[in-house]
N, C-alpha and C positions, 0 to 999 in steps of 0.2 A: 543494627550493624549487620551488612549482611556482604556474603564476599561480593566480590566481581560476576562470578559466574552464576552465583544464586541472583543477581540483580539482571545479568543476562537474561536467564531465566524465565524472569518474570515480563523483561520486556518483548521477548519472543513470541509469548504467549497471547499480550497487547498487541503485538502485529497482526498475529493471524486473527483476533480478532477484528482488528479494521477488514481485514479480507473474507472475512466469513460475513460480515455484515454488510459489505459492499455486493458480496454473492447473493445475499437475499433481499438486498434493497428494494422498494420500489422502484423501476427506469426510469421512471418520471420523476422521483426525486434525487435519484443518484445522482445522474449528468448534472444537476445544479452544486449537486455538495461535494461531488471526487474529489475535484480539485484545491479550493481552498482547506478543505478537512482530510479526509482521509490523505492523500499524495503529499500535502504540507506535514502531517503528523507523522506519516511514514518517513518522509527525508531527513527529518531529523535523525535515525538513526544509520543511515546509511554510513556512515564514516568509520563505524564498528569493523573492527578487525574479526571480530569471534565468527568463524563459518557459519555456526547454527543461528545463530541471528541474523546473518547475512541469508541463508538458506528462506527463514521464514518471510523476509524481506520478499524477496524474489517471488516466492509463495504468493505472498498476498497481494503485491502488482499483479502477478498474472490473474486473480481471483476477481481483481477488478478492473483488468482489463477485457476480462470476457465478459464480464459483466454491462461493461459498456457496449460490447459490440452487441449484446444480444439485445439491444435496446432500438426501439422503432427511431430514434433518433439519433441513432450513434452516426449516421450518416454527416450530420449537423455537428457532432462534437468537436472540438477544438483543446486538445491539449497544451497551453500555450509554455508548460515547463520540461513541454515533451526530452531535447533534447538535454535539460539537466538531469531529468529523473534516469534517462539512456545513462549519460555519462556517470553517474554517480550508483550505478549497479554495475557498469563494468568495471 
């Protein structure tokens, strides 16, 4: 049994890990897996009211979105949930 914020917490912490590991990913296997994994598992919490989890959110989109651009293929990538993941962090 744990509060609300301690559950916060912990899922915060889950976020930034999807983003620290999209930061170190290989680019050749990133581009296959952001989207279905990491961007799917991250939206599920976007609906969260709590800033700081909304904060690491944000965090860790941008972690792997640089992550794509720095990638020899990022030229090729195709976000195809681009504009729900936009709408659902503003």
């Amino acid at each position: 049994n744990r509060s609300e914020s301690e559950a916060n917490k912990v899922r915060s912490a889950l976020i930034l890990c999807y983003g620290h590991v999209a930061a170190g990913a290989p680019r050749e296997l990133l581009l296959a897996r952001v989207e279905a994994d990491l961007f799917w598992n991250m939206s599920e919490c976007f609906s969260t009211k709590d800033p700081a989890l909304r904060l690491s959110l944000v965090q860790s989109v941008c972690m792997a979105t640089q992550a794509i651009c720095s990638s020899a293929h990022s030229s090729s990538f195709h976000l195809s949930r681009k504009a729900e993941l936009v709408a659902q962090m503003v």
